[in-house]
N, C-alpha and C positions, 0 to 999 in steps of 0.2 A: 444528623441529617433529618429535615422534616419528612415525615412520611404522608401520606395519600390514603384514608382511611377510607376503605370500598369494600362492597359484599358483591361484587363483580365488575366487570367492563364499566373497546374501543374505540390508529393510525397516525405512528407512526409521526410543537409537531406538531400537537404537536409540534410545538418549535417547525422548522422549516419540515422534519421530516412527519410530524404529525400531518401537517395540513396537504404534504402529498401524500398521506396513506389511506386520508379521507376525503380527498379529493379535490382538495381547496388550490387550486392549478389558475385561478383567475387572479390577476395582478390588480384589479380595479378598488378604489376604495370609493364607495356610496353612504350619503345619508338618506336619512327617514324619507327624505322629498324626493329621492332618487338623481339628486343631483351628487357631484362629485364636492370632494372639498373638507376641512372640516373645521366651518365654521359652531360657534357655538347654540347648542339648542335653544331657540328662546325662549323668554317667560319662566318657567317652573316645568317644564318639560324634564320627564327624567331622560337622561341622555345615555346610552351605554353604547361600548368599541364591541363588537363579535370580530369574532378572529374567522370565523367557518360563509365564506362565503359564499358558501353555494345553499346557505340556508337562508340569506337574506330577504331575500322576496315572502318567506312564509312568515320570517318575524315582523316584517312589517305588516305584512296581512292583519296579523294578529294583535298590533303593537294599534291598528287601526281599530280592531275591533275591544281590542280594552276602552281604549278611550271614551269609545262612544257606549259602552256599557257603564265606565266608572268616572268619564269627565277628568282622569287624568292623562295627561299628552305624555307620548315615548318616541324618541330621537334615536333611529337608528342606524351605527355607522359602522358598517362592514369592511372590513380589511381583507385582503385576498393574500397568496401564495407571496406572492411577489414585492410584497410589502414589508420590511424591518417593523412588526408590530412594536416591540421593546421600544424599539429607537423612537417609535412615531411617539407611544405615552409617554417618553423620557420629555418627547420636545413638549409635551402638551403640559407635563408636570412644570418646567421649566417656565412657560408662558403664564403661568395661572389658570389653567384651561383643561384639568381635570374632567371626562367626564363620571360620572354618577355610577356605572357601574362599566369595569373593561377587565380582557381577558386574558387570562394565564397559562401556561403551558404544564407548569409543574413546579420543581425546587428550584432549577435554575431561575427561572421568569421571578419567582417568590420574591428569591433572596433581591431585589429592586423595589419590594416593596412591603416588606414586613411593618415599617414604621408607618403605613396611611392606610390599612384596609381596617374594614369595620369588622366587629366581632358580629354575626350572622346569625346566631347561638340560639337566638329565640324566637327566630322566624319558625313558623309550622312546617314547614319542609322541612325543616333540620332534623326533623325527629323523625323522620319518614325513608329515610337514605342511609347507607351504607358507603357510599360513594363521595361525601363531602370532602372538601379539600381542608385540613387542619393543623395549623403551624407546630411549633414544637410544643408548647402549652397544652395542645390539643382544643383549644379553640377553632372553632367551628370559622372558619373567613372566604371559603369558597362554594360557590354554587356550582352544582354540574346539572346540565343541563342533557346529557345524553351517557349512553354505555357504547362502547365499540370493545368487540371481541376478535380475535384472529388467532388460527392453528397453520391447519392446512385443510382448505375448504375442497370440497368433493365433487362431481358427477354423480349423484347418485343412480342415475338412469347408467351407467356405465360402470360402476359398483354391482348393480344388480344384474347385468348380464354377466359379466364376470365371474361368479358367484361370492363378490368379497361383500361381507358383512361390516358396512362402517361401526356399527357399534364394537367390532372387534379390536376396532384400529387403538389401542391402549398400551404401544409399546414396540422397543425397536424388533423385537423378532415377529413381532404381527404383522406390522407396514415392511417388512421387508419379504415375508411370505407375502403378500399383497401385492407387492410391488411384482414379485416373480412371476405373481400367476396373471396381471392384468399384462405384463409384457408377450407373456408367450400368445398370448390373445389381441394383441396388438392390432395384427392388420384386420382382424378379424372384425375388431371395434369401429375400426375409420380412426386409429387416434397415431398422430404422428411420435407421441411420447406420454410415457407412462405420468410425468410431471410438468409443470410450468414454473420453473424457476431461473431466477435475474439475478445473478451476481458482481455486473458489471459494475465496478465500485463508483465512477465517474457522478450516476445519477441515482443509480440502486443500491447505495450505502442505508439507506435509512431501512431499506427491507432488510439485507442482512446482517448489516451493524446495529441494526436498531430491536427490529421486530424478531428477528430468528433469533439471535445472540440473546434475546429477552428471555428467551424459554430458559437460558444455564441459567441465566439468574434469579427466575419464581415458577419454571413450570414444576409444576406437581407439590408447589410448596402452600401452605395456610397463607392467607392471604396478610395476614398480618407479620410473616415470616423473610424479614429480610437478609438472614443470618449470609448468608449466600452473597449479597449485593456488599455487604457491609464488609464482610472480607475482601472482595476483590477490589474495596474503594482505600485499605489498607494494603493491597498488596498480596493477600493470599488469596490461593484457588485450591477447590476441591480437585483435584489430579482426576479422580477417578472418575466424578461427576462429567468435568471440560472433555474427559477422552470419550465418554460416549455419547457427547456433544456432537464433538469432531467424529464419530465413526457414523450419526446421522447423516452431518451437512451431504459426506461424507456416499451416504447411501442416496439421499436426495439428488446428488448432481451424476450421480452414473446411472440412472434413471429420469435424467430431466432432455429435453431438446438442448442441443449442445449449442447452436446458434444461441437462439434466445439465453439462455446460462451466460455466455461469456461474452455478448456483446448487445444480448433485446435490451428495450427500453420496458419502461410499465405495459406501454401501450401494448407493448410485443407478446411483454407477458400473459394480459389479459386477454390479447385477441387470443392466442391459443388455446385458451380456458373457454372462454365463452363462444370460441366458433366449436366448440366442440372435440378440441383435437387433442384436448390431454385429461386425464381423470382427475388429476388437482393440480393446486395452485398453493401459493403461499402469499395467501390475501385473507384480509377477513371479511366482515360482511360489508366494511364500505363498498365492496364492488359490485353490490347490489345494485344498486342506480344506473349503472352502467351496463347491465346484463343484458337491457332490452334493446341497447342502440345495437346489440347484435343477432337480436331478434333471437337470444338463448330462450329455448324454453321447455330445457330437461330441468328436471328438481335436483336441488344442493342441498348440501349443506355445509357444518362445521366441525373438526373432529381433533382432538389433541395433537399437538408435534409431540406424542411419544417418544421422545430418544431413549428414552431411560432403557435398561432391562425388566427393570420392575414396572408395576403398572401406574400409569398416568390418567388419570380421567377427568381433570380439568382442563380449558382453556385461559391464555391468557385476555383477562377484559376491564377494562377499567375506563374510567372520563378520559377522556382525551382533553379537553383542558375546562376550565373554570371559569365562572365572573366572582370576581373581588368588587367589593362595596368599596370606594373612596372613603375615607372616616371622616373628611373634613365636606362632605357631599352635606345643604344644605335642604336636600333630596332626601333625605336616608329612610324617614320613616315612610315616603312613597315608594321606594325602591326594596323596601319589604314588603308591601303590600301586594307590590308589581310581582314578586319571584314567589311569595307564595301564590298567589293567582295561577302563574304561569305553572307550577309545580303539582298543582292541587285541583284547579279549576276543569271543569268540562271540555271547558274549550281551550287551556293552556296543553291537556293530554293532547286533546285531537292536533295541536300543533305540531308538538316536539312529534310523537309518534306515528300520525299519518301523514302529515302534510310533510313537515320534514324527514318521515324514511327512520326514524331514530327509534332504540332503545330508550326507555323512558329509564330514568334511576331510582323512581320511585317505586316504595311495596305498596302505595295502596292506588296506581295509576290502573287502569282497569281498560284501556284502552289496547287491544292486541295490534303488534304491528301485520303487517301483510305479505312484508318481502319476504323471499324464503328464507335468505345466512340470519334477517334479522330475526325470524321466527326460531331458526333452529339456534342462536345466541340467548334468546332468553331461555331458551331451555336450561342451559348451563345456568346463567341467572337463578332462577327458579329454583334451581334445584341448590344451589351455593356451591356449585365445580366452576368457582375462579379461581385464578391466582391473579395477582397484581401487576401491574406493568412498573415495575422498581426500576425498568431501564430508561423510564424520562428523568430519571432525577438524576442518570450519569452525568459530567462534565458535558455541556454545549458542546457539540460539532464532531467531539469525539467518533462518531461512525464515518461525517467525512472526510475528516481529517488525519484521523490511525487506524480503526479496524476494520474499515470497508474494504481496502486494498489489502487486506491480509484473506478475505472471504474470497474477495475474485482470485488472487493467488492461488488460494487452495483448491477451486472449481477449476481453475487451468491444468493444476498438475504440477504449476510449479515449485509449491511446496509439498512433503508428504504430512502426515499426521504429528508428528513432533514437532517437524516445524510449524505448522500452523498453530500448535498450544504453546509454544514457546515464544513465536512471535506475537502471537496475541496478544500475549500475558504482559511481553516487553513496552507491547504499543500501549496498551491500554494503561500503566505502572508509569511511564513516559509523560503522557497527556496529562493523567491524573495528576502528576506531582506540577505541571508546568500551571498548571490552570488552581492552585492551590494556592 
């Protein structure tokens, strides 16, 4: 299994479920001209596919102002939610119609393209990241261009009436004293429920088959540490580890809003977060962006899914996905030039980091973000409390397909705690071996 070499952060994807967990909900594909379509870029233009749509307009910004600093042209063509990105490069690969640099999710997305991406290896950014995407050789062939992180993000303004200390939050007997004492203070707060959590597997498989279910698999672990993932991709689980899993989710849903639990959408989920009416969420800091359409304006932040008994003080964070260099790109030695710029340059920070809202992956970006979850994500950052997110590289669909509907089960009541680590284990063992 290729691994994702990161010294942190991320949503969700993300294959289908990344790009709803960062927001990527728009179905439109644009190029550089802002028209639709994808024809090929002309002349010597580097041409690159982004997957994150809701960043488009800033790369072009930017993609504008390279140009006219460096006299080389960039072709920019954004893919939305709603779009089979795999499927669309497959047809592009197919036509002869590759462009110059396009985007990757993780191992699944990879393994389509191991034989044509370029070794990256000497570009100046390489050395500057913790974060690059790198085959089994350990060659260096993807670029990340952001970190996203996600636990269970806070109210801190509602933490502090409270009297709960988020730095406490490092473990299941903390967040469960926590959870007691902001409940018995409940009406007191204005808050309908002590949590914001979606279990509905229909559409919110990717938060808890994907993003929650990610915590059994690296929370609290070295980030290079996939001992955990690698087991359960043969078929073994930690018993002991999975039951304090389950005795979280577990704690989290008899402290969540029971509607939104078993039948909210994101949106449902969110608005309860950000109109104020619950102390957390199980979002990361994508949902920064969004905080202002509901005119939030108590401070957040980020704080560990502690399940363990022992203590936890990392979150999970990592690229959410990559650009791969085409190797037969008669672009290449522009398309280095281009990614160091963008990684290194004044005005490539000011991109990623202000304009686009983003964690930068770079150590020597010097650019602070503004948002608060992205403020309080580089902290973790900064400090090196990651763990990785080992769960993009499960099996494709996997959360919509088998574990999603085992989480909503378990948040109904229709299963108890055995069963839930029994069936999970089946479902997960099931998919694994069919998709093999």
């Amino acid at each position: 299994m290729k691994k994702k070499i990161v010294s942190v952060l991320l949503a969700t994807a993300m294959v289908a479920s990344l790009l709803v967990g960062c927001g990527g909900i728009s179905s439109n594909k644009s190029d550089s001209s802002g028209s639709t379509g994808d024809a090929k870029a002309s002349g010597d233009a580097i041409r690159i596919v982004n997957g994150k749509i809701e960043i488009d307009k800033q790369l072009k910004a930017f993609a504008k102002d390279y140009e006219e600093r460096t006299g080389q042209a960039v072709s920019i063509e954004s893919l939305g939610g709603g779009v089979d990105i795999q499927g669309t490069l497959k047809g592009y690969k197919a036509a002869d119609n590759m462009p110059d640099l396009f985007v990757i999710g993780g191992d699944g997305d990879f393994a389509n393209w191991g034989d044509y991406v370029a070794d990256l290896g000497d570009c100046e950014w390489a050395s500057q990241t913790d974060f690059a995407y790198k085959d089994e050789s350990g060659t260096v062939v993807g670029f990340p261009y952001a970190v996203e992180g996600y636990g269970i993000t806070y109210n801190a303004d509602v933490l502090k009436e409270a009297g709960v200390d988020p730095a406490s939050l490092t473990s299941y007997d903390a967040y469960k004293t926590a959870f007691e004492t902001i409940e018995a203070k409940k009406d007191e707060l204005g808050l309908t429920a002590v949590c914001s959590v979606a279990a509905e597997s229909g559409q919110m498989y990717w938060s808890t088959g994907n993003h929650l279910f990610g915590y059994y698999l690296t929370g609290g672990l070295e980030r290079d540490d996939t001992s955990v993932f690698d087991d359960m991709m043969n078929g073994k689980y930690d018993e002991d580890r999975l039951g304090e899993f389950a005795d979280f989710f577990s704690l989290l849903c008899q402290y969540s809003d029971k509607q939104t639990l078993i039948s909210g959408t994101y949106d449902d989920q969110l608005a309860l977060f950000a109109q104020g009416k619950s102390a957390f969420i199980t979002e990361g800091n994508w949902i920064d962006p969004s905080l202002p359409d509901y005119d939030a304006t108590f401070d957040c932040g980020i704080a560990p899914l502690a399940f363990t008994k022992s203590e936890m003080t990392s979150i999970l964070a990592d690229s959410p996905s990559w650009w791969c260099a085409y190797k037969d790109s008669k672009n290449l030695d522009a398309v280095k030039a281009f990614l160091d710029d963008l990684a290194t340059s004044e005005e490539g920070q000011k991109c990623l980091v202000t304009d686009c809202g983003m964690i930068s992956p770079y150590t020597t970006c010097t650019v602070e973000p503004e948002t608060p979850l992205a403020r309080s994500l580089k902290t973790y950052v900064d400090d090196g409390k990651t763990s990785s997110w080992e769960w993009s590289n499960m099996p494709e669909g996997i959360a919509q397909k088998a574990t999603g509907v085992v989480f909503e089960s378990y948040a109904k009541g229709d299963i108890d705690k055995a069963g839930f680590i029994s069936t999970l284990e089946t479902a997960i063992n099931d998919y694994t071996a069919q998709a093999q």
